[in-house]
Every structure is written in structure tokens, then in C-alpha cells.
N, C-alpha and C positions, 0 to 999 in steps of 0.2 A: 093783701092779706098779711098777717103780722106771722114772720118766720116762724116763730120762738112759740107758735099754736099749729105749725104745722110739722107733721113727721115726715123726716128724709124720705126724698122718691116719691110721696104720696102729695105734693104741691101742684100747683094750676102752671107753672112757669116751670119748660125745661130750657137747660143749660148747657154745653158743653164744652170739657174743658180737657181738649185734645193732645196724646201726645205730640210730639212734633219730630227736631230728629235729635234725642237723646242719647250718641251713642256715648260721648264724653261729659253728659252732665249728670250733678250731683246734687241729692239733696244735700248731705252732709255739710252745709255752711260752715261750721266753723273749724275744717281742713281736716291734713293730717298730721297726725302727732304718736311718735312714741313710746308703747304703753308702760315702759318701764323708764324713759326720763322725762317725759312731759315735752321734750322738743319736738323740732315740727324732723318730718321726713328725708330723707334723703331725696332730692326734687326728681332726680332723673331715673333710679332704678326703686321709689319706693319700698325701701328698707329701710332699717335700723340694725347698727352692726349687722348689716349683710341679711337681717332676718325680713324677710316678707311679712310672718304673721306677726309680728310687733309693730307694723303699720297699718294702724288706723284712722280711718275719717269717722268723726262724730257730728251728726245736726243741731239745732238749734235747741231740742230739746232735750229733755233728760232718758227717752229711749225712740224707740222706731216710733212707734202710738202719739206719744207727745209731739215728735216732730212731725209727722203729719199732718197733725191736727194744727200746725203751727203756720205752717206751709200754705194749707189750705184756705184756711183764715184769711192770710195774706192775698191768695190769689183770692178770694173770692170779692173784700173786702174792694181793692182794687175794682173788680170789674163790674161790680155794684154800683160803688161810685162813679165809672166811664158810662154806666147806662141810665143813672138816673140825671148827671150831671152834666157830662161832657155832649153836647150836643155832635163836635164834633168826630167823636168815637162812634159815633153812631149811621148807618149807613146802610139804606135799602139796598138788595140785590135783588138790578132788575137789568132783566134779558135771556140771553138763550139758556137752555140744560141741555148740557151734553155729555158724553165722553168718548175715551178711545182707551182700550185695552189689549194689546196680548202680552200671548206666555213669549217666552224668550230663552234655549237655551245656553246657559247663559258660559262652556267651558269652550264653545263651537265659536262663542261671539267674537268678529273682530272690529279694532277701530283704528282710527289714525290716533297719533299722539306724537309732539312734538319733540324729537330729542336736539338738546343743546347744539350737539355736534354733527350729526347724523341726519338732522332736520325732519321732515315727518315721515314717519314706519307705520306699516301698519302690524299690528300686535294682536293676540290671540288671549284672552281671558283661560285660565285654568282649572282643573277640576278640582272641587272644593277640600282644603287640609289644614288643620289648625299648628299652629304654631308655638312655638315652648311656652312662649309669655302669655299664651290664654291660658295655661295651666295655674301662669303667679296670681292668676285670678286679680280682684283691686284694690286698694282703699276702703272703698264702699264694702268687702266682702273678698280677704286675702286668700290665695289657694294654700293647697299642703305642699309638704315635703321642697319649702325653701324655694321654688321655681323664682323667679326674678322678672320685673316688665326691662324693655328694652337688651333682651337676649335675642342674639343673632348667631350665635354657636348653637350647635350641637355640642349631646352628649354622649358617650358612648355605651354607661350605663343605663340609659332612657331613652337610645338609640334601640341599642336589643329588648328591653322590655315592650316599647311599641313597635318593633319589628312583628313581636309575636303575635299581635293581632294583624299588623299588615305593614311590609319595608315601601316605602315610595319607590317609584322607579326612578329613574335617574331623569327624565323629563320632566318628571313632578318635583323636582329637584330643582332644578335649571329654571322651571318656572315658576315657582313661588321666590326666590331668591331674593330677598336678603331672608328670609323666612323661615329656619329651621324648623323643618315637618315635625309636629311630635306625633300628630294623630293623622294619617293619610284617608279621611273620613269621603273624601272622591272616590277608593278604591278598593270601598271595601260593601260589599253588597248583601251580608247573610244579618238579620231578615230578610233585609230591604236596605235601601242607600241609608249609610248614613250621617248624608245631607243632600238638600233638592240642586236638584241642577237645573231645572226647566222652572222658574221663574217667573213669576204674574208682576206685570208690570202694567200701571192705572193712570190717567189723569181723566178728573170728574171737572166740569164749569158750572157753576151754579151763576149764571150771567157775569159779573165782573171780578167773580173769584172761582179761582183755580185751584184745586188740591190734588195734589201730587201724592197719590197712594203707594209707596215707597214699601219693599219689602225685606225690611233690613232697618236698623239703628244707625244712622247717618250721625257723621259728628258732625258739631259746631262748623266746623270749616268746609268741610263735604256738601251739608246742608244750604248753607248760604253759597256755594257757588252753584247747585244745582239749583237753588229757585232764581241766581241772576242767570243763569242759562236758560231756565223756561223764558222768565221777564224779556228775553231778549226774542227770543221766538213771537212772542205775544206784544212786540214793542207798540205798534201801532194800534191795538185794542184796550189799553192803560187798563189791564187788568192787575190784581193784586195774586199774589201766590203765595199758598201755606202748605207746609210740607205732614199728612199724614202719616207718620213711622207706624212700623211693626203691623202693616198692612197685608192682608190676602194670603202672604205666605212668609216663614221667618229664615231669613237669609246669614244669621249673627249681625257684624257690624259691618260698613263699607267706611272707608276714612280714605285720606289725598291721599295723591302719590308721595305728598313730601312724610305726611304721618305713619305711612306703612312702611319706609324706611327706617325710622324710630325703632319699629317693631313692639310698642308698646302692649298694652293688654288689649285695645282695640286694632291694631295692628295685625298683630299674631291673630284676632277672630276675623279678619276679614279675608273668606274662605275664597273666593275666587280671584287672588293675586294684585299683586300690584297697580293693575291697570283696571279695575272693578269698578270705580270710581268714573273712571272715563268713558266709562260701557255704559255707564247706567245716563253721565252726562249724553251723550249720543243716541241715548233709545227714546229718554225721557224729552228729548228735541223732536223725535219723528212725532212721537204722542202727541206736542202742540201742536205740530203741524198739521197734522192727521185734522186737530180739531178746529184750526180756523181755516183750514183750507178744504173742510168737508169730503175728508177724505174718510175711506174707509180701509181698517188695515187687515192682513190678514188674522187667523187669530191666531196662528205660530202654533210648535208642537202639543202636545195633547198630555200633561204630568199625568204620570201613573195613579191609580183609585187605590190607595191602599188602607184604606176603610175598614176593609174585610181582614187585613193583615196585621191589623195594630195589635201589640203585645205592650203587659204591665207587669213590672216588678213589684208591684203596689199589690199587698199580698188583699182579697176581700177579707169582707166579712162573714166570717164563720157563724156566728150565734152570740145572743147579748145573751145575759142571765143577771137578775137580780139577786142577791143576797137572802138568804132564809129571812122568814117576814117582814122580807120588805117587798115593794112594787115599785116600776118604775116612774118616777114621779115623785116620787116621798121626797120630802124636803127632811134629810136626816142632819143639818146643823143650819139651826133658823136664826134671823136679823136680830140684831139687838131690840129691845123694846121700844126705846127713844134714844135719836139721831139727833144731830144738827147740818144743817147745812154746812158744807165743806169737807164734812165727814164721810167716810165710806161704809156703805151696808154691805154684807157678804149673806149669801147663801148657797148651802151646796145641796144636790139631788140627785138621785140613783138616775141612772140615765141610760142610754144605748149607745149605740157607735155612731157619731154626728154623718160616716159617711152613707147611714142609711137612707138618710135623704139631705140632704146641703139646702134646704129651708128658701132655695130660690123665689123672689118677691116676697117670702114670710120672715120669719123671725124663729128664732132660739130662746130669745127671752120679750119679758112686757115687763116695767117698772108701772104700777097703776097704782091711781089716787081715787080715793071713794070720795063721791061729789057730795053737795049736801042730800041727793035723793038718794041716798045710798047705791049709788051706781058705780062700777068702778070705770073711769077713763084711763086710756092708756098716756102717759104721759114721756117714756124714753123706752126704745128697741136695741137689738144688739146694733142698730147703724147708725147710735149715738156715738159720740164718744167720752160720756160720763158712763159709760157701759163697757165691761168686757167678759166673754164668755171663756170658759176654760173645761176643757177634758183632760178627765185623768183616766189611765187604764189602772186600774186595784188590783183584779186580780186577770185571770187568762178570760174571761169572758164577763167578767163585772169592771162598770166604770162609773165616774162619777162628773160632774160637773161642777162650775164652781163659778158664780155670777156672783161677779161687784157691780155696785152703784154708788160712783164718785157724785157724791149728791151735791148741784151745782148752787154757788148765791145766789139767793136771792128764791130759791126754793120753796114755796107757798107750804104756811105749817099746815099739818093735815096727818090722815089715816092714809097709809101706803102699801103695799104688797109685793112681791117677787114670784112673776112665774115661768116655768121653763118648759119650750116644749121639743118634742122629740120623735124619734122612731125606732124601736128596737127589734130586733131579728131573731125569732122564736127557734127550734129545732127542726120544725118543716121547710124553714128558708122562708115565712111568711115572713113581711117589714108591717109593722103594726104601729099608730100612731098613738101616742099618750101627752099627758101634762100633768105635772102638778105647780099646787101655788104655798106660797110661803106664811107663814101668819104674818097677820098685819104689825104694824109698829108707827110709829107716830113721829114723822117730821116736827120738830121746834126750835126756831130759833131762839 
């Protein structure tokens, strides 16, 4: 079936294209730089003249949308060609399904780990506490107020300010170390924790592949020694191993023992200490085990349901209201009359608040072309990306929206339209669904 006739999601062939363990990757290709002399960063504390936020990474494109779309291309382009071409990229899975899963708390956990001098100790995993340099935030997305990555100090002014939410004890001290606590997020309990400590930890076999359901952002290096740690458990079944991140439950990052001494920005988020990494190597060993040796494991402590207890600072929806004679749906600044390909159409329309309904498997918008039976076919949704949707608030309960259509070459001349749909929230609390459509205008190259 020819791509470029079928709409995203709605095709006969699904795909997937998994994270893995992203804790230190970037889209941002073409580095960091600068913003005020165009050089590249300071490598080790990314700064510029000691500023955090004047170090940034930029991607290949000209904003987030574009590089995405860049990205993707890439990958897809790639694994198109491995599936129609490369016979040898291709590879039946065939043999058993299985898994092996439990919780694991993970501040209780202990392992052996080998010291230089000392030879092998066994060590205890810590209650979970962020670190100064999660606050310097990255490259990708710098934090406030100047924090810095690779900070191993305290401060004493941001000592007592997150004192006031809660001081470390002096054992969460001793065990996070080199790690200065900014947030002691193990030990502080009102609502609720805030961060898990009981742990779900997965490995699935789909006959000669293994996935590794990981509950945390694994870096580059963390990554590859724990799938050559499965690999080695599983040596004599020559299975393959892929690491699923940000699995079952979210952990921040885990990075080596040699990256956490950095103290970097994934450093500082890797909430259960120094030896995290060697817990998870250790647990995620019993797991193969468990599954080629037909074992069955406990299923380990029970995490708390808190479900019932979740709280948002996300303030609702109060009520939409449309504008004196208008409705929602009005298309109040319409397409130009004739486009060309290349060129962008805009329309905007009275609209509701997008979070009345998030249009899950539908759509926001439809770009349609009237066929020659006068029918209109849909031709691009908002999960184009010759498409983007935009909300505006106007006033305290009126808004508006705002759909382009980067109309792509090669674009068939024609009769076109623009239309957007939505839900707005009345004075009873009722969510009520509407549309409106654009006047038509006429594609010409």
C-alpha cells in the first residue's frame, strides 16, 4: 500500500520503534554552543562564563517539530530499507514466551561490589535524594538560578532553603556521597513519597529475544554493561538482548559507578546512590536466571495503590464561552483564496479548552480535498507534520485556535478546506462536542 495514501496509525503494518536506555542521549545533533558567542561549551560543567542557561544544545532542525521530523525520517528511512532489503536484518522469533518479574525494594537492597583495596563488601542501596546538579538541569533543557552539572559541594544558602522542606540525616549523607542532597525526596512523606522505593523490575523472552523492562533511564554505559550482564547469564541460549527504558515505573536515571562520581546532571538524578547500578546489574541476573532455569521468583513487596491519593496543580476547566455572536466553531479568520504548494494556509476558530477532551485516536483538525464527486477526502490530520494545532486563551473563558497547513510539493491542484474539531464546557459542567470548517480555497501550482 503506497505510504503517502495512508494516514498516520490508520495503516495495515504496525511498527515499533522503542526507547531504549536514553539516560545520556540527545537529539540535539549539532551540540552545545553559547548563546551569546556562538562557541561551543565548557565540556565539563556546561556553562558559559560560569552561566548554565547560556548553554545550549540545538538539533538538526530549525526548532523541536522540525528536528523531529528529521530524526524520524532518518530512523524510519533506515528501517525500511533493513526490511525490505537487508535479508539479513531480518529474523523470525521463534521459541518459548516467557517472563519473570518482581517489585524489589530497592533502599533495603544489598550487593557485593568490588573495591580496589578493600576487595569485595557488601553494600546497601539508599533512600532515594536528588542532587545539586539535577537542579542545573542540561543542554537539552538548562535549570534556574546558575546550579552547575558536575557539583559535588554544598551550599549553604540552598542548604537551608531545602532544609525547609526536609535536612538529610546524616546517614543520607554518608550514603549518597559524593552527592550533595539538594532535595532529600526518600524522606519526605506528605502527600505521599516523593519518590518510589519498591521498584518493578521485568525481563520478557519472546523466544531468542529478551527485553529487559528497566525502570529508570539507563545511560549509554550503564546500558550496555547490563545487557552484557544478561548476555552472559543467557550465554548458552545465543539470545539477543534489548533494553526497554522508562518501563512499569519511573526511577529518574541510573548511571556507573564511575558516572555518579562525575556527579553530572544524570549523576545527581540517580536517586538510589552510588551502587544503583550494581543492584539493578544483580537483580536483573536473578531475572535471567529465574527464566532459563524455570524458576519461579517471589513476587517481592507490594508498592502502595495510590490511585485514590493522586493530587494536580493543573488547575481544570472551569467553563468555555464563546464571544457575543459567535459559536464555537466559527472559523473567524479564513485561508487565503489561492495557495501554492510550499506555502502555508492558516485558519483560526473560536474554540474550547483542548483539555476537554485530548481527541485520543481522533483528531483537532482534517485538511480535506473535494474529489471530483464532490466528496471531501481527508487528506492531512493534526499527526501530520505539514500540520500544527495552536491554542490561544483571549480572554478568562474564551479561546481560540490557530491551524496551519505547510502545504507539501508536489501537492495535487484542487478545491481544499480546513476543519477543527473540539469540546467545550458549558456553565453546568456539561463537555459538549462541536466543529467547524473553513471556506474552501484552491490549491495551484
Amino acid at each position: 500500500m503506497n505510504g503517502d495514501a495512508v494516514l498516520p496509525g490508520k495503516g495495515p503494518f504496525i511498527a515499533a520503534f522503542g526507547q531504549s536506555n536514553l539516560g545520556d542521549v540527545s537529539p540535539n545533533t549539532k551540540g552545545a554552543h553559547c548563546l551569546d558567542t556562538g562557541l561551543p561549551c565548557d565540556l565539563y560543567k556546561s556553562t558559559c562564563n560560569n552561566r548554565t542557561a547560556l548553554c545550549i544544545a540545538s538539533g538538526p532542525g530549525k526548532d523541536m517539530m522540525d528536528s523531529t521530523r528529521i530524526i524520524g525520517t532518518k530512523q524510519f528511512d533506515k528501517a525500511s530499507a533493513m526490511f525490505d532489503q537487508d535479508n539479513d536484518a531480518m529474523e523470525s522469533l521463534e521459541g518459548p514466551i516467557q517472563f519473570a518479574h518482581q517489585f524489589v525494594d530497592m533502599p533495603k537492597y544489598e550487593v557485593d561490589v568490588e573495591d580496589p583495596v578493600a576487595g569485595t563488601q557488601k553494600v546497601k542501596l539508599c533512600k532515594p535524594a536528588m542532587g545539586y546538579s539535577f537542579a542545573a538541569g542540561t543542554t537539552d533543557g538548562p535549570g534556574a538560578f546558575d546550579f552547575t552539572q558536575g557539583t559535588n559541594t554544598s551550599n549553604p544558602f540552598w542548604n537551608l532553603v531545602s532544609g525547609l522542606i526536609k535536612t538529610p540525616t546524616e546517614e543520607q549523607v554518608n550514603c549518597h556521597y559524593p552527592k550533595p542532597i539538594l532535595l532529600d525526596t526518600g524522606e519526605i512523606t506528605f502527600p505521599y513519597l516523593w519518590a518510589p522505593q519498591i521498584v518493578e523490575t521485568q525481563i520478557l523472552r519472546v523466544g531468542q529475544l529478551l527485553i529487559a523492562a528497566v525502570p529508570g533511564e539507563f545511560t549509554t554505559m550503564a546500558g550496555r554493561r547490563l545487557r552484557q550482564k544478561i548476555s552472559e547469564e543467557a550465554a548458552e541460549s545465543n539470545v539477543k538482548v534489548v533494553i526497554a527504558g522508562l518501563s512499569n515505573v519511573y526511577t529518574h536515571y541510573i548511571t556507573t559507578f564511575e558516572e555518579y562520581q562525575e556527579q553530572r546532571y544524570e549523576g545527581a538524578s540517580n536517586i538510589f546512590g552510588p551502587y544503583a547500578h550494581a543492584a539493578y546489574l544483580d537483580q536483573y541476573s536473578k531475572l535471567t536466571q529465574a527464566i532459563f532455569n524455570n524458576e519461579t521468583l517471589e513476587d517481592g513487596p507490594e508498592p502502595p495503590n495510590l490511585v485514590d491519593k493522586q493530587i494536580s496543580l493543573l488547575p481544570g476547566v472551569i467553563y468555555d464561552e464563546a464571544p457575543k455572536g459567535k459559536n464555537f466553531g466559527d472559523c473567524v479568520d479564513q485561508p487565503a483564496p489561492t495557495v501554492k504548494p510550499s506555502e502555508t494556509v492558516t485558519a483560526t476558530f473560536i474554540a474550547g479548552h483542548p483539555r476537554n477532551n485530548l481527541m485520543t485516536e481522533k483528531t483537532f483538525l482534517k485538511v480535506e480535498k473535494q474529489s471530483e464527486n464532490g466528496r471531501w477526502q481527508v487528506v492531512a490530520t493534526d499527526a501530520h507534520f505539514s500540520t500544527t494545532f495552536s491554542w490561544h486563551r483571549m480572554k478568562i473563558a474564551q479561546s481560540e485556535v490557530l491551524v496551519r497547513w505547510m502545504i507539501p510539493e508536489g501537492t495535487a491542484d484542487g478545491q481544499y478546506r480546513i476543519s477543527h474539531y473540539g469540546y467545550h464546557k458549558n456553565l453546568l459542567g456539561l463537555i459538549l462536542p462541536y466543529h467547524g470548517t473553513s471556506n474552501a480555497f484552491t490549491v495551484k501550482a
